[in-house]
C-alpha positions as protocol buffer text, in pm:
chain_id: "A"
residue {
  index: 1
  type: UNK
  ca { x: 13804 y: 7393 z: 14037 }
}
residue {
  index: 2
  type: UNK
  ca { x: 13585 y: 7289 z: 13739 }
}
residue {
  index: 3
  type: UNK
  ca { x: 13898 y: 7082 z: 13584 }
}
residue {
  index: 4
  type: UNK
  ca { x: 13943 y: 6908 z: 13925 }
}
residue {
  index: 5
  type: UNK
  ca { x: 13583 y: 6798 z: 13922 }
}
residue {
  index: 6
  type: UNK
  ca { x: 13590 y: 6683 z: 13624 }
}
residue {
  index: 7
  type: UNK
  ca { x: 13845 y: 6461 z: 13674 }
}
residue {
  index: 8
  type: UNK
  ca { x: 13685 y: 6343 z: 13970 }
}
residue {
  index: 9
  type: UNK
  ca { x: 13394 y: 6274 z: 13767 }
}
residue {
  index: 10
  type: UNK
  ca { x: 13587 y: 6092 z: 13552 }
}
residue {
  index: 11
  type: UNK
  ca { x: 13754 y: 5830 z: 13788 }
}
residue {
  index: 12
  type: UNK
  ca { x: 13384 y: 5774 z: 13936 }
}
residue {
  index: 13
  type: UNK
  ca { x: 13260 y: 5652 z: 13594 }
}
residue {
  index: 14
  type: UNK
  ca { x: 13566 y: 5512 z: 13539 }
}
residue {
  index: 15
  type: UNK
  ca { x: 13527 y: 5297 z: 13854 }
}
residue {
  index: 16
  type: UNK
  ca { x: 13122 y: 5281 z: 13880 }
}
residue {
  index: 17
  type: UNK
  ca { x: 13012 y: 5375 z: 13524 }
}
residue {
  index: 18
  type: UNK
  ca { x: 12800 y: 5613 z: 13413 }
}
residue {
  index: 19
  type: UNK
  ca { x: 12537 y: 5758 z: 13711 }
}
residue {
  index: 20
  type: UNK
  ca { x: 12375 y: 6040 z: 13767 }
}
residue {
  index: 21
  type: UNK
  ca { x: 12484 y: 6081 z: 14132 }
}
residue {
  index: 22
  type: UNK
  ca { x: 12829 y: 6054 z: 14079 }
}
residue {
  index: 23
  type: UNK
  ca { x: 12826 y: 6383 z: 13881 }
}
residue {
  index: 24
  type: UNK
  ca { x: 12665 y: 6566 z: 14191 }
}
residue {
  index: 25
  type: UNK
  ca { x: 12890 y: 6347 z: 14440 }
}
residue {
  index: 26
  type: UNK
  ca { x: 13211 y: 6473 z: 14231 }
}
residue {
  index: 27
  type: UNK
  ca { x: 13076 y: 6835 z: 14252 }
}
residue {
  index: 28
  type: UNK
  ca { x: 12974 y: 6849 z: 14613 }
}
residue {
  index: 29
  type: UNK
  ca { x: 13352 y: 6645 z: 14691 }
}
residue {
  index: 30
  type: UNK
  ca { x: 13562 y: 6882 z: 14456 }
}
residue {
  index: 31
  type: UNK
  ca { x: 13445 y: 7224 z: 14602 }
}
residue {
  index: 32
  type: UNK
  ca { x: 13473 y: 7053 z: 14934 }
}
residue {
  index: 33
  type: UNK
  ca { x: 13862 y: 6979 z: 14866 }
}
residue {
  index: 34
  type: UNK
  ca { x: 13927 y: 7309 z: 14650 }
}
residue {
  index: 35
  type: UNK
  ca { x: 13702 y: 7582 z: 14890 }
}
residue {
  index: 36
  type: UNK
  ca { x: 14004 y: 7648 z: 15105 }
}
residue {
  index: 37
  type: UNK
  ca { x: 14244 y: 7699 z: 14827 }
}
residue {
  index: 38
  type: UNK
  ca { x: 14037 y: 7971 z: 14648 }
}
residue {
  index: 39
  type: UNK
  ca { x: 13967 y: 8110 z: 15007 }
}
residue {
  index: 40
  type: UNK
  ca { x: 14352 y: 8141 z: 15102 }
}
residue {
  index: 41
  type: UNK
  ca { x: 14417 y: 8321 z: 14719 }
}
residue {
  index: 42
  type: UNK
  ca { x: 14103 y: 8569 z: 14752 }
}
residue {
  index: 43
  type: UNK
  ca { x: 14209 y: 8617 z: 15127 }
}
residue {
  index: 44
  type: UNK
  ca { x: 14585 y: 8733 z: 15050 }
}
residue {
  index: 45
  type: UNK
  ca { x: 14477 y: 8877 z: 14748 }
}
residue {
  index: 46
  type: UNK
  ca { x: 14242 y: 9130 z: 14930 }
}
residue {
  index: 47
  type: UNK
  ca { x: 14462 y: 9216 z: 15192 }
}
residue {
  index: 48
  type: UNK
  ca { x: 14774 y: 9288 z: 14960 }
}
residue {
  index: 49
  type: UNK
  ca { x: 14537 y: 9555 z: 14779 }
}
residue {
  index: 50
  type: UNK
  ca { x: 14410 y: 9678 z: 15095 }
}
residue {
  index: 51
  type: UNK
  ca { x: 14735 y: 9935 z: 15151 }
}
residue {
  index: 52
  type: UNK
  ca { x: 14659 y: 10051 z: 14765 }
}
residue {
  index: 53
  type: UNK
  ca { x: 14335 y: 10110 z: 14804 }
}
residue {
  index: 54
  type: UNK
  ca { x: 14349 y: 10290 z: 15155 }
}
residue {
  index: 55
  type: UNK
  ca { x: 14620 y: 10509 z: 15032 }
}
residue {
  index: 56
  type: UNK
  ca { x: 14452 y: 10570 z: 14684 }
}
residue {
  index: 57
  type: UNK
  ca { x: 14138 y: 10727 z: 14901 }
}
residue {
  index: 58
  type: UNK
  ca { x: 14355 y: 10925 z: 15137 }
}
residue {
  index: 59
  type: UNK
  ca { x: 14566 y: 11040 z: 14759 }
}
residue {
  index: 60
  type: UNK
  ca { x: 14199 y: 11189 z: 14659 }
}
residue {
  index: 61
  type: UNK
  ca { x: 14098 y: 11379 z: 14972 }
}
residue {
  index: 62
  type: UNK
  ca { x: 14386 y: 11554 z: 15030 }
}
residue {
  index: 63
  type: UNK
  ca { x: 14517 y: 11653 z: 14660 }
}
residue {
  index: 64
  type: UNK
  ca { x: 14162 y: 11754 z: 14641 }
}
residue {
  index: 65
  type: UNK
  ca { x: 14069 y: 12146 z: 14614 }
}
residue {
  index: 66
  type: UNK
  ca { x: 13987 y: 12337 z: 14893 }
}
residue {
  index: 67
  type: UNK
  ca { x: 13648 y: 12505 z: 14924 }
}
residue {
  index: 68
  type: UNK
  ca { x: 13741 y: 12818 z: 15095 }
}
């Protein structure tokens, strides 16, 4: 994300020159274009370690020792 706003960045000041707002118009623009991205790759991320980490927890309570 930070690589993609810099390069938007740098076609601003390419284009307009040096200002101060087109540093916080690249930011605000960037995350804009890449927030779905990193959403999708978190999302599918999380829910192919769900199964692991459900089963992991069940793994614990049952190979645990009984307390008779």
């Amino acid at each position: 994300m930070i690589e993609f706003i810099n390069q938007l960045r740098a076609q601003r000041e390419a284009s307009e020159g040096f200002k101060e707002e087109n540093i916080i118009e690249a930011a605000v623009e960037g995350s804009v274009q890449r927030l779905r991205p990193v959403m999708m790759t978190m999302l599918v991320a999380t829910l192919g370690l769900l199964p692991a980490a459900l089963s992991h927890a069940i793994v614990l309570t049952l190979s645990a020792p009984s307390r008779s």
